[in-house]
Backbone as CSV, one residue per row, in Angstrom:
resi,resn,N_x,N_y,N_z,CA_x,CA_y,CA_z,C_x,C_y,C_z
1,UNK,-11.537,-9.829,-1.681,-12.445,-10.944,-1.885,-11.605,-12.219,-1.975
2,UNK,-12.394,-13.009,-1.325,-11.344,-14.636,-1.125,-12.433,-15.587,-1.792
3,UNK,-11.428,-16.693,-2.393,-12.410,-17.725,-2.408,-11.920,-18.406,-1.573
4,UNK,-13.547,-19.427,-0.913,-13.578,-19.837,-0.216,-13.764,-21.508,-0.638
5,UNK,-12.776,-22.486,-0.554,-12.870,-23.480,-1.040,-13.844,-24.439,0.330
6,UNK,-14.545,-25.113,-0.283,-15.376,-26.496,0.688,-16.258,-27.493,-0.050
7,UNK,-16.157,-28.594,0.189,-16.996,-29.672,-0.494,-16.562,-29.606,-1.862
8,UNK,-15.535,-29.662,-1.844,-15.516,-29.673,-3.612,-15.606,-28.503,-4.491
9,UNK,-16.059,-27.458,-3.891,-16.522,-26.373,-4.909,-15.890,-24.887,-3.859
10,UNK,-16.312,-23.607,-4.843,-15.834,-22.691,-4.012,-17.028,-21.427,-3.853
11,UNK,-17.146,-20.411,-2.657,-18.030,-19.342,-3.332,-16.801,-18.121,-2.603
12,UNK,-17.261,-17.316,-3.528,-16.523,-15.774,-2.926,-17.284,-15.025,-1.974
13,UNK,-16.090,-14.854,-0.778,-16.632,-14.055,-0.009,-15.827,-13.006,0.533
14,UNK,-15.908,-11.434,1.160,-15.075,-10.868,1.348,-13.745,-11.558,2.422
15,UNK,-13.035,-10.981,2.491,-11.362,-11.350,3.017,-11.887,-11.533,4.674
16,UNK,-12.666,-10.118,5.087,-12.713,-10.555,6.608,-13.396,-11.347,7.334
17,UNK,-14.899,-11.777,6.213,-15.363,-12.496,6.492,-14.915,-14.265,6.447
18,UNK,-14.186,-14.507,5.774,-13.286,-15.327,5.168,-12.654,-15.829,6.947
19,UNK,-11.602,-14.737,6.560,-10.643,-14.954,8.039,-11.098,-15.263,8.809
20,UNK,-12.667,-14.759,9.618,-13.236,-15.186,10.978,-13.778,-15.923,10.231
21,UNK,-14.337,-16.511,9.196,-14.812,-18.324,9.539,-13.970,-19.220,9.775
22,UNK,-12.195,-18.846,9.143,-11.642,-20.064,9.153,-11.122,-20.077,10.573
23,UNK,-11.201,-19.076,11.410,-10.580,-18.647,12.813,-11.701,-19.522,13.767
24,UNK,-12.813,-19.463,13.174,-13.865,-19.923,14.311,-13.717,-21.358,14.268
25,UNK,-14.456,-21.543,12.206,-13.499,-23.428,12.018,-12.464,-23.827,13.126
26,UNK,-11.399,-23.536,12.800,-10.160,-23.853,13.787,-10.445,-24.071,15.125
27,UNK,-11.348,-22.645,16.142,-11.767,-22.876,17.296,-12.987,-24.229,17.310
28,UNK,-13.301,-24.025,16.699,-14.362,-25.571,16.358,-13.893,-26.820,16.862
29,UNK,-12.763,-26.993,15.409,-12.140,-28.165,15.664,-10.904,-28.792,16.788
30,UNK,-10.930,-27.355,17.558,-10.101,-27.646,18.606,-10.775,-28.428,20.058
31,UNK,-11.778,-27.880,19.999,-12.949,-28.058,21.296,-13.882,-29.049,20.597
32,UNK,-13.460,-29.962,19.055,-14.567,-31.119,19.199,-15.853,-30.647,19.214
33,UNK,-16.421,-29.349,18.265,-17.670,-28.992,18.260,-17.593,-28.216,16.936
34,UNK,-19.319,-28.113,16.827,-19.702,-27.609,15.491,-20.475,-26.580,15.122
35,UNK,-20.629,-26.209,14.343,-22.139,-24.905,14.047,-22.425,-24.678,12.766
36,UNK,-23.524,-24.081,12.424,-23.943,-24.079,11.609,-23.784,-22.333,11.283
37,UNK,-23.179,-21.613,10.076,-22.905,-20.619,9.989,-23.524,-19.855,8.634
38,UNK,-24.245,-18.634,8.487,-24.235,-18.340,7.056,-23.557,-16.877,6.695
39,UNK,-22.896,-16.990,5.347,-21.587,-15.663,5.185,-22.315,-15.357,4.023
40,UNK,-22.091,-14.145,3.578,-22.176,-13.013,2.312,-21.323,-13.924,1.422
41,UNK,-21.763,-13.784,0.213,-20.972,-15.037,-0.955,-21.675,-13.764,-2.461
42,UNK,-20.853,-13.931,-2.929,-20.980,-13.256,-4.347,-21.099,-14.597,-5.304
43,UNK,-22.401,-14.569,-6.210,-23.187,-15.228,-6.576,-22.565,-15.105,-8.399
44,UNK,-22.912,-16.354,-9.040,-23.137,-16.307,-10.284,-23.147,-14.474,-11.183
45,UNK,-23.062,-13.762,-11.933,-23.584,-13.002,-12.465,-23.516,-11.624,-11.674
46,UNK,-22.586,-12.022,-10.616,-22.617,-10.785,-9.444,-23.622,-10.046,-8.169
47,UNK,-24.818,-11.319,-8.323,-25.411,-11.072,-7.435,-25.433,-11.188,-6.207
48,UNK,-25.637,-11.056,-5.130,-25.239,-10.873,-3.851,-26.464,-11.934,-3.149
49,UNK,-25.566,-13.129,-2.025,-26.333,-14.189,-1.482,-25.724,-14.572,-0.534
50,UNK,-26.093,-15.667,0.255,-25.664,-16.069,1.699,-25.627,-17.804,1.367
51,UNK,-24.264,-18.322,1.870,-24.144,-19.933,1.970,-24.418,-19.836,3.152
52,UNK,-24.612,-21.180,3.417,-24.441,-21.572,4.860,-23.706,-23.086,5.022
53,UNK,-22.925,-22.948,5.815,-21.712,-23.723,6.141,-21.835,-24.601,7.819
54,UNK,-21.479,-25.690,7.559,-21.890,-26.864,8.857,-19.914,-26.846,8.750
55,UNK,-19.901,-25.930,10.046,-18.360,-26.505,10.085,-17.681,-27.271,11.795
56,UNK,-16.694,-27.644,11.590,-16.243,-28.320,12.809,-15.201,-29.220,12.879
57,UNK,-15.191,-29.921,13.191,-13.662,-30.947,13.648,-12.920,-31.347,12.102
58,UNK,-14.198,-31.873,11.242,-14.404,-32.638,9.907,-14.441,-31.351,8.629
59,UNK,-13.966,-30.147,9.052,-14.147,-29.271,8.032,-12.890,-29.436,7.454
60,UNK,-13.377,-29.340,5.986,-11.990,-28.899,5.102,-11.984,-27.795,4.596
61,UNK,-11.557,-26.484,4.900,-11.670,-25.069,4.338,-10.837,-24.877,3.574
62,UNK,-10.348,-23.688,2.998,-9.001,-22.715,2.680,-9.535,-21.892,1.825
63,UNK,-8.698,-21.406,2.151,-9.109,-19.721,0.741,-8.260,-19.359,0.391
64,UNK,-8.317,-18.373,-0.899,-7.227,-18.396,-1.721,-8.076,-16.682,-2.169
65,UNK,-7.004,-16.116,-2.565,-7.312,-15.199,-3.240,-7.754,-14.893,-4.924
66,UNK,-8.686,-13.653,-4.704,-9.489,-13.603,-5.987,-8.147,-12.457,-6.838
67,UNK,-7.815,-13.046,-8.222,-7.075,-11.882,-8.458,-7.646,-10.757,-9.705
68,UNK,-8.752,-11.270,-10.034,-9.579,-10.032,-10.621,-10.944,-9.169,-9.645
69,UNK,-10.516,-8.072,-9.778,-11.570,-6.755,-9.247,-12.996,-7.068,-8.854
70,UNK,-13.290,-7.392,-7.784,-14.679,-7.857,-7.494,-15.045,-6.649,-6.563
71,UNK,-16.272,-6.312,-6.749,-16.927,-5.170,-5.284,-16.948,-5.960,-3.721
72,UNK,-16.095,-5.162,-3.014,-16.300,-5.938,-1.552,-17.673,-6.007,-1.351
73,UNK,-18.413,-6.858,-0.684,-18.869,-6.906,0.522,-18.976,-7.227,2.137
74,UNK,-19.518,-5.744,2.640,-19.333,-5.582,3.743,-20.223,-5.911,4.921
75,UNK,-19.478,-6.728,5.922,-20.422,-7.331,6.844,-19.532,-7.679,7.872
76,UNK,-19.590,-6.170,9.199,-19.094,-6.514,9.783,-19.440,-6.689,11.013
77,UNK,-20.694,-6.621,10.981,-21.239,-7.138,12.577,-20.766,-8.692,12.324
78,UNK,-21.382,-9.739,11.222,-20.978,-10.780,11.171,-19.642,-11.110,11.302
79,UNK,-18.757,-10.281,11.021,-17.052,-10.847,11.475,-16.862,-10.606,12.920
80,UNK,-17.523,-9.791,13.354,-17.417,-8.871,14.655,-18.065,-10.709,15.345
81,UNK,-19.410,-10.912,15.397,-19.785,-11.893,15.756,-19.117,-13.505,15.912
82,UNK,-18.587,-13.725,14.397,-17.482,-14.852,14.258,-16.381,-15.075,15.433
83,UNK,-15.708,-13.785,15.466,-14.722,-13.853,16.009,-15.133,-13.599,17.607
84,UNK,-16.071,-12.788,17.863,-17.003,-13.546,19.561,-17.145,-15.062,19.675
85,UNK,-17.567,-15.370,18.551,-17.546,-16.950,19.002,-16.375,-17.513,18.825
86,UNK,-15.229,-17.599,18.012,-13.825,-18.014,18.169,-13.286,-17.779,19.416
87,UNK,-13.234,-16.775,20.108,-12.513,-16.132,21.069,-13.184,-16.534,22.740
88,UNK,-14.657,-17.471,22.259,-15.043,-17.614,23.636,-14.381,-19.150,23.491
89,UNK,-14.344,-20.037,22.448,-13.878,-21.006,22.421,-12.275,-21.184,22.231
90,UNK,-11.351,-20.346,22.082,-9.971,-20.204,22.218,-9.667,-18.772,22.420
91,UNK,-9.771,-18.347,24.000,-8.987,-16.851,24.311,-7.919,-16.702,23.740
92,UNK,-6.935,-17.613,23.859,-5.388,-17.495,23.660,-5.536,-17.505,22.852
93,UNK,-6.054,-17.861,21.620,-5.450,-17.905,20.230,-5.324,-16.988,19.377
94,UNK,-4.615,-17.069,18.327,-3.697,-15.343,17.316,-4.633,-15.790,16.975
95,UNK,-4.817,-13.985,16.528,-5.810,-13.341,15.776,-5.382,-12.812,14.439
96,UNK,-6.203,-12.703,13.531,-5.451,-12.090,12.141,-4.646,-10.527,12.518
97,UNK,-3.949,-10.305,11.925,-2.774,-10.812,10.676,-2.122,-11.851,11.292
98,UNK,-1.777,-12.229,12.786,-1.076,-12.758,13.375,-0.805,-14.688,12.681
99,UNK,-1.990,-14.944,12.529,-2.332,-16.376,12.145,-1.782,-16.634,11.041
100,UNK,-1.747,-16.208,9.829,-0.861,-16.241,9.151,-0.679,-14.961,7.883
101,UNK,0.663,-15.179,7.399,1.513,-13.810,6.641,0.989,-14.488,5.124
102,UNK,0.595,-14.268,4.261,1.166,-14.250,3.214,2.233,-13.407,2.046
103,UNK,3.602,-13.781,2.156,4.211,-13.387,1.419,4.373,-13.840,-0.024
104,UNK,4.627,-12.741,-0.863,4.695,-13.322,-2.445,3.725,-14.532,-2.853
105,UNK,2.571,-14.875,-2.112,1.709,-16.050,-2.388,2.130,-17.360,-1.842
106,UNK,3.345,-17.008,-1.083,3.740,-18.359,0.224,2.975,-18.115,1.062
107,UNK,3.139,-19.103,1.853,2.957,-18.406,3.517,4.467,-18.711,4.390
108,UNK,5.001,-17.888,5.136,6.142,-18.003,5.722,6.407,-19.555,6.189
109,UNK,7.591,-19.901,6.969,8.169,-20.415,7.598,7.881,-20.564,9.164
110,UNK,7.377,-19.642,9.410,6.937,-19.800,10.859,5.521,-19.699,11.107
111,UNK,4.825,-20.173,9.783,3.233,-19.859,10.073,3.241,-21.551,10.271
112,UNK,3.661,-22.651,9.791,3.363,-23.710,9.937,4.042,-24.189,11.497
């Protein structure tokens, strides 16, 4: 589970879902376009809900990891989907793990 930082605030969402938004973001802001997206987010009190996210050129994302025990949730047609749309808007581009390593809570030297 990642949090997912935007607008000021954050919601939790699982890791893979995480990765293909910020993969698609990226394809977004490369091609000067936008969309409107909604992800699985773990709610107040542990209940289970959906944000929805306007991302694109002007997005500010990042995620960070959760370091207490949360129940995944799983949704992977939606990552499956994300990353269809990343991949029609940047073929060439790395795909996770490739995009970036985190070591010891860095990220390498050759991810920047």
């Amino acid at each position: 589970m990642r949090r997912l930082h935007y607008a000021g605030t954050y919601v939790l969402t699982p890791d893979d879902v995480s990765t293909a938004l910020l993969r698609y973001a990226r394809a977004l802001a490369e091609t000067h376009s936008s969309d409107v997206v909604s992800i699985p987010v773990l709610e107040e009190g542990g209940a289970r809900g959906w944000a929805h996210f306007l991302i694109g050129p002007a997005s500010q994302l990042y995620s960070t990891p959760v370091a207490e025990a949360v129940e995944e949730i799983e949704e992977p047609e939606l990552v499956q989907e994300l990353e269809r749309r990343a991949n029609r808007l940047q073929p060439g581009a790395a795909e996770w793990p490739d995009l970036l390593h985190e070591e010891d809570g860095v990220f390498g030297e050759d991810d920047f």
